[in-house]
C-alpha positions in Angstrom: 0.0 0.0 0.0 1.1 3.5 -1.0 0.1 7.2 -0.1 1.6 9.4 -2.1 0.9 13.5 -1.4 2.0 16.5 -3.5 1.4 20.5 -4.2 -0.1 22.3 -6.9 0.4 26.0 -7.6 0.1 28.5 -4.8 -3.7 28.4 -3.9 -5.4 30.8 -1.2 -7.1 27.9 0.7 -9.2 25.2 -1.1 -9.6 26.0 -4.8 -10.6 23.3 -7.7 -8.7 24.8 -10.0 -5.8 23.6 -8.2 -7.1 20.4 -7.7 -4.6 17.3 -8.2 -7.3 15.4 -10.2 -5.2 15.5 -13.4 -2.4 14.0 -11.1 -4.6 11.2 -10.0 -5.6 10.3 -13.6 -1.7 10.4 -15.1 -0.8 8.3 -12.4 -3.5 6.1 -12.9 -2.4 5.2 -16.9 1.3 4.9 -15.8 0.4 2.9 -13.1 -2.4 0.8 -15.2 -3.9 0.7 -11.9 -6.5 3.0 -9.7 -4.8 5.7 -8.0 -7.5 7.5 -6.0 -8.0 10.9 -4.8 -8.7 12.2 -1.5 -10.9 15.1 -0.9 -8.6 15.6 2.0 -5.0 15.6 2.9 -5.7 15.6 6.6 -7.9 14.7 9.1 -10.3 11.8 10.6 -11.5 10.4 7.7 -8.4 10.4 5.3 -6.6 8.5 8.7 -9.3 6.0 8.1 -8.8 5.5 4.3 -4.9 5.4 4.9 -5.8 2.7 7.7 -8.7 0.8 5.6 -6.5 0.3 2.6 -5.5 -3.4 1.2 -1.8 -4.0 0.1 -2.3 -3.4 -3.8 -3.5 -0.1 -3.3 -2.5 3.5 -4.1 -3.9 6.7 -2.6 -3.3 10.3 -3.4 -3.8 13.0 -1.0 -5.2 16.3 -2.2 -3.3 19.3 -2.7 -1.8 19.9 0.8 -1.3 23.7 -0.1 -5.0 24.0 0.6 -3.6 24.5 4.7 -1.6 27.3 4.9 0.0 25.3 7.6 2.0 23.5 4.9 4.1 26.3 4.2 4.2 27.5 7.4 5.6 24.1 8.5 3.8 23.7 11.3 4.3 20.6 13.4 0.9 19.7 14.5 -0.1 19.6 10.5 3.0 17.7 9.8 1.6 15.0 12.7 -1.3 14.7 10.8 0.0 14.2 7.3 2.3 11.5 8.3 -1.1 9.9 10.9 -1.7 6.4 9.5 1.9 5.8 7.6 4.5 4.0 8.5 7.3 5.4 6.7 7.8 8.5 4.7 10.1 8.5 1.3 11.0 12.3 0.0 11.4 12.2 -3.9 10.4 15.8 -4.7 13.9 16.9 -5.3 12.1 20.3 -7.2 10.6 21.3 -3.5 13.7 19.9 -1.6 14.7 23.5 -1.0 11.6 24.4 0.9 10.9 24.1 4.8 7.4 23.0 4.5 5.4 20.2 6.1 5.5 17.6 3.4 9.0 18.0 2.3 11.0 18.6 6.0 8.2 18.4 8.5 7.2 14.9 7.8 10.7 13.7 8.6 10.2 14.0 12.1 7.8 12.4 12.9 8.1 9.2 10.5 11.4 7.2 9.1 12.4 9.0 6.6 14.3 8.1 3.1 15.2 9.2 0.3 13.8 8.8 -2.9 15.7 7.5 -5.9 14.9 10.2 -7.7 16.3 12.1 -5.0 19.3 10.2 -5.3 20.1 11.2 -8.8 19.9 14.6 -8.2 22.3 14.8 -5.3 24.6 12.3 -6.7 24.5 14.5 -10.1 24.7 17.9 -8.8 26.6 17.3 -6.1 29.4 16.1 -8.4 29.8 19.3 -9.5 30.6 20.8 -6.2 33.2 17.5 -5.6 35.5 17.2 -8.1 34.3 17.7 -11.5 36.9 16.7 -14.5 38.2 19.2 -16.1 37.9 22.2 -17.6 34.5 22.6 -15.6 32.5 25.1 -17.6 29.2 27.1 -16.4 26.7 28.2 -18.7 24.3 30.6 -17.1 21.2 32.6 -18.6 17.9 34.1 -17.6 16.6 37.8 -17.0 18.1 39.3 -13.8 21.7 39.2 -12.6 19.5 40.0 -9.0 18.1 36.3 -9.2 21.0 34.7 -9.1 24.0 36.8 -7.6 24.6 33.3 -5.3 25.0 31.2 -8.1 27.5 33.4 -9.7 29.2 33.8 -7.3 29.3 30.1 -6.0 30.4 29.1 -10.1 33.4 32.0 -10.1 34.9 30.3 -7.2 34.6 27.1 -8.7 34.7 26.7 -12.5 37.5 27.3 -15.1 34.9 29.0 -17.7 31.8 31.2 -16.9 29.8 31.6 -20.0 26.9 34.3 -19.1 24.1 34.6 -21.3 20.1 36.0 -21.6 19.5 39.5 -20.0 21.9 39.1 -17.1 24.5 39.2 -19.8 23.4 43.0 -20.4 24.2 43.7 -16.8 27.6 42.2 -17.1 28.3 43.8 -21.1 27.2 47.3 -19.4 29.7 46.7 -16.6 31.8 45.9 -19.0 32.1 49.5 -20.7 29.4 48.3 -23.5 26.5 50.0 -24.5 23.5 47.6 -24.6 20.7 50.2 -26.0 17.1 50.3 -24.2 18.1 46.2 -23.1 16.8 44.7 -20.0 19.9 45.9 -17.5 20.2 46.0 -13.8 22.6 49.0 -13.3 23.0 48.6 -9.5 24.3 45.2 -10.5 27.2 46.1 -12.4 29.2 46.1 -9.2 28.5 42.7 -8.4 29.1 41.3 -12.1 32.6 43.2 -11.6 33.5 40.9 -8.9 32.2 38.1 -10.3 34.8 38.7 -13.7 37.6 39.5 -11.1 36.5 36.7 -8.9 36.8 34.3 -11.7 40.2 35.5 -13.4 42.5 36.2 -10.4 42.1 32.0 -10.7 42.8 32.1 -13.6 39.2 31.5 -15.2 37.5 32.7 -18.2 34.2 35.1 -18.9 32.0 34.6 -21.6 30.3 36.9 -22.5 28.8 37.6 -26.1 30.5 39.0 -28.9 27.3 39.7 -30.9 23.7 40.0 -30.7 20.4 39.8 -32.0 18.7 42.9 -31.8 15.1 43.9 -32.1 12.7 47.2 -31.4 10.9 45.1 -29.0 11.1 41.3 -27.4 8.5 40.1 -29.1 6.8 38.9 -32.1 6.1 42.1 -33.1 10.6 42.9 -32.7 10.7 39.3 -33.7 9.9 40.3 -37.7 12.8 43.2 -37.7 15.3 41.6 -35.8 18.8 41.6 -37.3 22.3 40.5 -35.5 25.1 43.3 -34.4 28.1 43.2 -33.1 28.4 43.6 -29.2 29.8 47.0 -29.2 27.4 48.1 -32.4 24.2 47.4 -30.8 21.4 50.3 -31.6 21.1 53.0 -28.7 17.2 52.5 -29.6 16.7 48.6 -30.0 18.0 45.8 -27.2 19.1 42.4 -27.0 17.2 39.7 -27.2 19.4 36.5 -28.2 23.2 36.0 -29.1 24.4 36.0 -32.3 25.8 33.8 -34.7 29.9 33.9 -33.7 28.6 34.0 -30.1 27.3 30.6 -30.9 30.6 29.7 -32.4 32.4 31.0 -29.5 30.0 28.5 -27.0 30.7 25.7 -29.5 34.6 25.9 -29.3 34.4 26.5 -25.5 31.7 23.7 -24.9 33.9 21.6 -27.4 36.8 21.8 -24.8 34.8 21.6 -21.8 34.8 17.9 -19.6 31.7 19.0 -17.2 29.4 21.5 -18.0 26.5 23.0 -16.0 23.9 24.8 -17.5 21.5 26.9 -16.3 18.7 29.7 -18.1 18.0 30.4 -21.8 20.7 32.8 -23.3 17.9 34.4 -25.1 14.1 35.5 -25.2 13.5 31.8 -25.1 9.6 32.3 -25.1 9.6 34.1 -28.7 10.8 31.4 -31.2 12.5 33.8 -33.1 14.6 34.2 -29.9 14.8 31.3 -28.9 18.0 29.8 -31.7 20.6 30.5 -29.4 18.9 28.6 -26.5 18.0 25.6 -28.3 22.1 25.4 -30.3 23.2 25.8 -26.6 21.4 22.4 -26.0 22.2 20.8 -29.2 26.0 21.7 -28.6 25.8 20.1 -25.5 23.8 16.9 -26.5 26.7 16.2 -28.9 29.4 17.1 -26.3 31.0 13.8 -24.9 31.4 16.0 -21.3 29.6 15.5 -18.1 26.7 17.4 -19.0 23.8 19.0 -15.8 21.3 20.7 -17.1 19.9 22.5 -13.6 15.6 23.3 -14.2 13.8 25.7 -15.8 13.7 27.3 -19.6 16.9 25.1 -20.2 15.4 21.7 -19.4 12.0 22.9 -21.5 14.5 23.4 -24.4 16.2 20.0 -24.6 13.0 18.1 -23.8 11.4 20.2 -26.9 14.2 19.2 -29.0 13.9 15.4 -27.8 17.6 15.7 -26.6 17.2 14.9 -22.8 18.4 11.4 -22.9 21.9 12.5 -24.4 22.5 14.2 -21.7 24.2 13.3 -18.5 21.7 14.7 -15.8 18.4 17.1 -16.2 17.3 18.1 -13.1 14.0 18.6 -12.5 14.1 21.4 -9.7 15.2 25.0 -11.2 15.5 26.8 -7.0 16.5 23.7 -5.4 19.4 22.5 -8.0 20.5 26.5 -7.7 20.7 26.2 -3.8 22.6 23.2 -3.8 25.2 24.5 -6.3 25.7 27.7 -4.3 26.4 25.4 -1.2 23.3 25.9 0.6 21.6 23.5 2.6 18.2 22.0 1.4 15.8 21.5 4.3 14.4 18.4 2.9 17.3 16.5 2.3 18.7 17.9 5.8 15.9 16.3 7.5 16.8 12.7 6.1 18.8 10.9 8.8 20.6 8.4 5.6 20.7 11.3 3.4 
């Protein structure tokens, strides 16, 4: 017999909409068995269908972000998640890196173990922070330096190659002394991307950054039917950039070509825009056909190898965006904390 419980969005108490019916019926054609829903995650009556249940069966408790005591953690909520189990077995690796009830509380009050899926993702991520062969190269994208200063900094001190990429590459291109137009910038960020450079070559590493850009009017399909590519230090004081350019994508391919573990996290580009989205998907192409270690750590980045069918020629795809972030920056991930055997 199994109980199996999960979240679903960020609901404001009970709302169908957030339901984990679909959940129930996926589970149920992998399974080719019932899986059955709860109306509850808690309380007196789910205790006595956990109880009531014969060995070959499988129940799935509703949302449990329907109690705001979830993400509160609270204890007494945690008691009654785990009443009626014998064991508890953590293999949400995505929601590792939050202190809630289902993912830390739970471990204290039941055995806990980890998940195999759980597993994977430390043994694969962890790697990384152990000793990776090398040269150990980062690829890093999305919108905000802001997001993920930790990360940066975490890689700088760790990698031989830092290839930056998406709009946090305008922040670190600005700081560099280049004009980036009316692009997406964090100004009060340059500071940090300066000692994320200097952190990274007083090793003796190497910055990426892009040496030329697609630039549009606007990011989206509208700037999508003018765009045109520029080199870095031509780009249009009235257009911004919103994908890397052709001997960018050269320069990835000679520096993933040398590369013996690579990380990679966030589209170098306006992914969502397909227009925008070529140097994202060569990014995971170059990689598929790389013969390094290759981590592909959540988000826009696994949505673009799994679109291009490319996920199994790849070392390790992580499925949790925050939590594989957290672990690389060294933090400690409440749910796998709260695992005795971890």
């Amino acid at each position: 017999m199994l109980g199996l419980c999960s979240h679903l969005g960020r609901p404001k108490g009970v709302d169908p909409k957030y339901s984990l019916t679909p959940v129930a019926q996926r589970l149920t054609e992998l399974l080719e068995s019932t899986v059955r829903l709860l109306p509850e995650c808690v309380g007196p009556a789910v205790k006595g269908e956990v109880l009531a249940m014969s060995e070959a069966d499988v129940l799935l408790l509703e949302n449990t972000r329907f109690h705001p005591e979830e993400e509160k953690n609270d204890p007494a909520f945690a008691k009654q998640l785990a009443d009626g189990f014998d064991l508890y077995v953590n293999d949400a690796f995505a929601a590792a890196h939050r202190a809630h009830a289902s993912t830390e509380g739970v471990a204290h009050v039941l055995p806990a173990y980890a998940g195999f899926l759980l597993e994977r993702e430390l043994e694969a991520l962890g790697s990384l922070l152990a000793e990776p062969a090398r040269p150990f190269l980062a690829i890093v994208g999305g919108a905000k330096v802001s997001t993920k200063i930790d990360v940066l900094r975490s890689l700088a001190s760790r990698v031989d190659g830092l290839a930056v990429g998406g709009g946090m590459a305008n922040t670190f291109l600005s700081a560099s002394g280049v004009a980036v137009g009316t692009s997406l910038r964090e100004a009060d960020k340059e500071g940090e991307a300066r000692d994320v450079i200097e952190t990274l070559t007083k090793r003796g590493g190497e910055i990426v950054l892009p040496t030329d850009v697609v630039c549009a009017p606007s990011a989206d399909d509208a700037g999508a039917a003018v765009a045109s590519a520029h080199d870095v230090s031509d780009v249009p004081a009235d257009q911004m950039i919103v994908d890397v350019g052709p001997k960018t994508i050269d320069l990835y391919a000679r520096t993933i070509g040398r590369a013996k573990t690579i990380f990679w996290n966030g589209p170098v580009g306006v992914f969502e825009v397909p227009r925008f989205a070529m140097g994202t998907r060569r990014v995971a192409e170059l990689l598929a056909r790389s013969g390094a270690t290759t981590v592909v750590g959540g988000g826009e980045s696994v949505q673009a190898v799994e679109e291009l069918g490319l996920a199994s020629k790849l070392t390790h795809v992580s499925t949790g965006g925050g939590a594989s972030l957290e672990l690389i920056e060294g933090k400690t991930l409440p749910g796998v904390a709260a695992i005795p055997d971890r």
